[in-house]
N, CA, C and O of each residue as an XYZ file, in Angstrom:
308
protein
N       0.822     -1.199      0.000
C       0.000      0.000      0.000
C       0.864      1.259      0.000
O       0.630      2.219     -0.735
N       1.844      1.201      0.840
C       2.562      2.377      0.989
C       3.339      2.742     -0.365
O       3.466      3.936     -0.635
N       4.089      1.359     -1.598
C       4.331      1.872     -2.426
C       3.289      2.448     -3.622
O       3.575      3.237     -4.523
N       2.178      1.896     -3.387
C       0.985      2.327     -3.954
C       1.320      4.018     -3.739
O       1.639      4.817     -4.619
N       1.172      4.224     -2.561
C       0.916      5.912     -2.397
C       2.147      6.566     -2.833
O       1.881      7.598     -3.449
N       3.380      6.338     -2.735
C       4.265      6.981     -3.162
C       4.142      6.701     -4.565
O       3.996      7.798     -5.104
N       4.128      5.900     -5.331
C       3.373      6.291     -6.920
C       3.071      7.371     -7.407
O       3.583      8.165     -8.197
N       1.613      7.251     -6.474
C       0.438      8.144     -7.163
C       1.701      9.765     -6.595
O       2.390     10.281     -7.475
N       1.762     10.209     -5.385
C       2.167     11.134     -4.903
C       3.641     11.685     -6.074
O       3.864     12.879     -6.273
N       4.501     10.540     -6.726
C       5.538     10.779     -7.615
C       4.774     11.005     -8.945
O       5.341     11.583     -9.872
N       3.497     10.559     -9.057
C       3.452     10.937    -10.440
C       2.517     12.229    -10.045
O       2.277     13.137    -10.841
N       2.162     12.191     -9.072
C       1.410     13.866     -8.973
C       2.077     14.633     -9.345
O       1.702     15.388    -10.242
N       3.679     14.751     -8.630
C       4.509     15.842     -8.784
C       5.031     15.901     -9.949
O       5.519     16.977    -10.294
N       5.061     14.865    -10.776
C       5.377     15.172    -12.104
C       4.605     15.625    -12.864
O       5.070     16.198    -13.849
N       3.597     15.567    -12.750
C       2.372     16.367    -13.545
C       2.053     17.608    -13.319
O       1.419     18.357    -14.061
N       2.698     17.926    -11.817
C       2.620     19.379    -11.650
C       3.717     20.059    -11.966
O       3.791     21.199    -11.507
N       4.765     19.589    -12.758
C       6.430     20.156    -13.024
C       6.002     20.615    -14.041
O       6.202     21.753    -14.468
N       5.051     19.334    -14.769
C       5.307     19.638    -16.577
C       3.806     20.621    -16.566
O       3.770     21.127    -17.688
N       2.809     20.998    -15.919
C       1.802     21.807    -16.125
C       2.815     23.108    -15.990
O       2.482     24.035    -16.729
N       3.825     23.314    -15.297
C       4.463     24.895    -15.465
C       5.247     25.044    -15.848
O       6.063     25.849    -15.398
N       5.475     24.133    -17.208
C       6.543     24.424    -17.898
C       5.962     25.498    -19.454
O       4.796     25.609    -19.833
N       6.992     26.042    -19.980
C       6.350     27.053    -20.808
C       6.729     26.002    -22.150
O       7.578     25.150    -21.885
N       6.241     25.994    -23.386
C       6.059     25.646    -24.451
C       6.998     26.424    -25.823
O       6.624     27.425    -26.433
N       8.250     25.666    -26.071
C       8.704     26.674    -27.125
C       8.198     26.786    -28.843
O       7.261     26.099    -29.251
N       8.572     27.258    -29.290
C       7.657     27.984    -30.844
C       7.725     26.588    -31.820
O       7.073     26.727    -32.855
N       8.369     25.324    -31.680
C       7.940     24.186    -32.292
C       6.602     23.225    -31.905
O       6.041     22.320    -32.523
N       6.317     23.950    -30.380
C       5.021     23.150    -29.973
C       6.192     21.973    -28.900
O       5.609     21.229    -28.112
N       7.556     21.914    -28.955
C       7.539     21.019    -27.594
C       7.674     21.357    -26.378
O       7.490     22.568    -26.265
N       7.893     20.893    -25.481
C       8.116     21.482    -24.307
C       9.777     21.467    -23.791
O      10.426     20.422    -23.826
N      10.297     22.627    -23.363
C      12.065     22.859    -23.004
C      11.748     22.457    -21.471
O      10.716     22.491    -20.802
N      13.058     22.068    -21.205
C      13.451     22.476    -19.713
C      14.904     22.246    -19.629
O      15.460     21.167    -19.427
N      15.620     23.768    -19.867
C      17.018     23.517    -18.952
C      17.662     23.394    -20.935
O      18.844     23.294    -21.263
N      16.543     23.441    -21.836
C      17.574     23.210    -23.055
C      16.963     21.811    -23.527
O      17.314     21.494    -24.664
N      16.134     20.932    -22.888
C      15.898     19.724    -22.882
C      14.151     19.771    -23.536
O      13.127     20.441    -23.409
N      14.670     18.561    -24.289
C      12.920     18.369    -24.701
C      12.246     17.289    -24.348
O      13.103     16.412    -24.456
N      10.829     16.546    -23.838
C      10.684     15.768    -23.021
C      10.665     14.535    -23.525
O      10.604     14.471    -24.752
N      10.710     13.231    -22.738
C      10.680     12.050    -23.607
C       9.480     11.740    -22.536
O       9.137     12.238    -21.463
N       9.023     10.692    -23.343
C       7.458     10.236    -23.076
C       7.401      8.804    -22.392
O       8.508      8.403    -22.753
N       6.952      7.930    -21.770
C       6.823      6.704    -21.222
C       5.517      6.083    -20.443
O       5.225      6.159    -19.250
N       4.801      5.412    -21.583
C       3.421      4.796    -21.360
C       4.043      3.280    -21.045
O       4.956      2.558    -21.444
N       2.623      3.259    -19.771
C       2.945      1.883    -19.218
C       1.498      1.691    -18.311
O       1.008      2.637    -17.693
N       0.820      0.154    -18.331
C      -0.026      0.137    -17.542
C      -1.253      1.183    -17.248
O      -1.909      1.251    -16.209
N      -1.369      1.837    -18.219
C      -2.452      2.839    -18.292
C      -2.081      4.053    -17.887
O      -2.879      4.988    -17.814
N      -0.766      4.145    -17.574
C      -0.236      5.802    -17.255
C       0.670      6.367    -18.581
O       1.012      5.688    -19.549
N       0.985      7.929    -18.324
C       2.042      8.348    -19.090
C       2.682      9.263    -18.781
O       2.111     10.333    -18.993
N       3.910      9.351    -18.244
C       4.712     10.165    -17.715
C       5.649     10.765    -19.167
O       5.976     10.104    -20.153
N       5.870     11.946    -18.937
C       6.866     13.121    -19.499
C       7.768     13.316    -18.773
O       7.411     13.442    -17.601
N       9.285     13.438    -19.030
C      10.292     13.558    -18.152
C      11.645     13.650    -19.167
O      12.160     12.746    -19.825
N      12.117     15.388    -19.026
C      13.440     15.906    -19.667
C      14.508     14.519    -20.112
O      14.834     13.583    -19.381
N      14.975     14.814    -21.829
C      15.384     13.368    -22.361
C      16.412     13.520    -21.289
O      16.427     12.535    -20.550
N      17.307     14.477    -20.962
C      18.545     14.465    -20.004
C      18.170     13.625    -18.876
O      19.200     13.244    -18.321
N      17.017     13.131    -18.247
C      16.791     12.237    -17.044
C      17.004     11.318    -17.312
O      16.725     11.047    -18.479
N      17.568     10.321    -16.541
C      17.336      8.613    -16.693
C      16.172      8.194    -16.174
O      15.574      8.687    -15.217
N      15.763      6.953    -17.057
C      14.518      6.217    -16.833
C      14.855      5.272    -16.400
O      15.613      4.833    -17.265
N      14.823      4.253    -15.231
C      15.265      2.983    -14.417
C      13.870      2.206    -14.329
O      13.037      2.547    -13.490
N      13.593      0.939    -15.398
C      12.843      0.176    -15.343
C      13.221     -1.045    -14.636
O      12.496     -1.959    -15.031
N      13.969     -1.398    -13.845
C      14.227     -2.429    -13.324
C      13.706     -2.864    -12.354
O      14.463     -3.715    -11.890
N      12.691     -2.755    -11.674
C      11.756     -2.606    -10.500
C      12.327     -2.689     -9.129
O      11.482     -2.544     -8.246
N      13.540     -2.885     -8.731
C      14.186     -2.046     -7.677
C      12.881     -1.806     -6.440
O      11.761     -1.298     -6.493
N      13.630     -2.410     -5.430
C      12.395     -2.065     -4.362
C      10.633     -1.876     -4.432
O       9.848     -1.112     -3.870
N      10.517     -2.752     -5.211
C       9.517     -2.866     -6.000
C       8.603     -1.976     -6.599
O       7.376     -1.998     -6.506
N       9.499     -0.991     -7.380
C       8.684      0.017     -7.746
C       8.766     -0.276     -9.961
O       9.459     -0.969    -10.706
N       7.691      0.666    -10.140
C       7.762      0.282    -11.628
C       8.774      1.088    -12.390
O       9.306      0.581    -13.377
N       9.050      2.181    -12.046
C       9.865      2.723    -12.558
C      10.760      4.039    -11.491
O      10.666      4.231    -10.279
N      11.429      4.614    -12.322
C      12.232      5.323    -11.301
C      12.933      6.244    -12.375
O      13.743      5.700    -13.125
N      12.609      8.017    -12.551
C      13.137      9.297    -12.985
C      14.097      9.967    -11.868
O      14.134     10.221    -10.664
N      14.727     10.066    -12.867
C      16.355     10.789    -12.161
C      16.806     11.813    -12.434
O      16.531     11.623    -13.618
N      17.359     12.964    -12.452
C      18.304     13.518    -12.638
C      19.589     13.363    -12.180
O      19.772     12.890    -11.058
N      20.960     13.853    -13.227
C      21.630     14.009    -12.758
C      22.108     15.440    -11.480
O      21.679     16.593    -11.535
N      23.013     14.921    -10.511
C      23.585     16.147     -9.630
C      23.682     17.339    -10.216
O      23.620     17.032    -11.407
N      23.784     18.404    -10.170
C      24.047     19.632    -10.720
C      25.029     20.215     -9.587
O      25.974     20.880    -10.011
N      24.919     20.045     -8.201
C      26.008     20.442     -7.497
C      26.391     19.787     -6.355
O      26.021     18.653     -6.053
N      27.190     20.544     -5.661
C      27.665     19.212     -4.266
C      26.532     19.463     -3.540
O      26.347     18.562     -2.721
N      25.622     20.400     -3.503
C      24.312     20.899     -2.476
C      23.722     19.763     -2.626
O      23.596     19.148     -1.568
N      23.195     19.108     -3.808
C      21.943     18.345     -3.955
C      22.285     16.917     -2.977
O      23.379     16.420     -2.707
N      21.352     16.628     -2.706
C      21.127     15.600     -1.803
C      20.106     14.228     -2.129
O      19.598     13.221     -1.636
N      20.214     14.863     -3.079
C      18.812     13.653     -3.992
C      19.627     12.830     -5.350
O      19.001     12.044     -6.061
């Protein structure tokens, strides 16, 4: 159950990243220089900058797993 909720709660926040992202003059969406790559599965579909890694390996039993890389020694994630 609990990974149930962290799911839904990870794909909330991704849906609220890409609702405020602005749209450049080809119709895709930028972030950072980046344009998004797409990933349908099981009746969902997540958007997530091609620069992220996508980790399908189910790992702690989750279905998938979006990454960025570090950008500085601050980050902690």
């Amino acid at each position: 159950m609990n990974q149930l909720k962290f799911l839904k709660w990870t794909i909330l926040s991704f849906l609220l990243v890409a609702c405020g992202q602005n749209n450049d003059k080809k119709g895709g969406v930028k972030t950072n220089g980046s344009h998004w790559e797409t990933f349908s599965q099981n009746g969902y579909t997540i958007k997530y900058p091609d620069s992220w890694s996508l980790n399908k390996t189910g790992e702690m039993g989750t279905e998938l797993v979006v990454s960025s890389q570090l950008t500085s020694k601050n980050d902690f994630f």
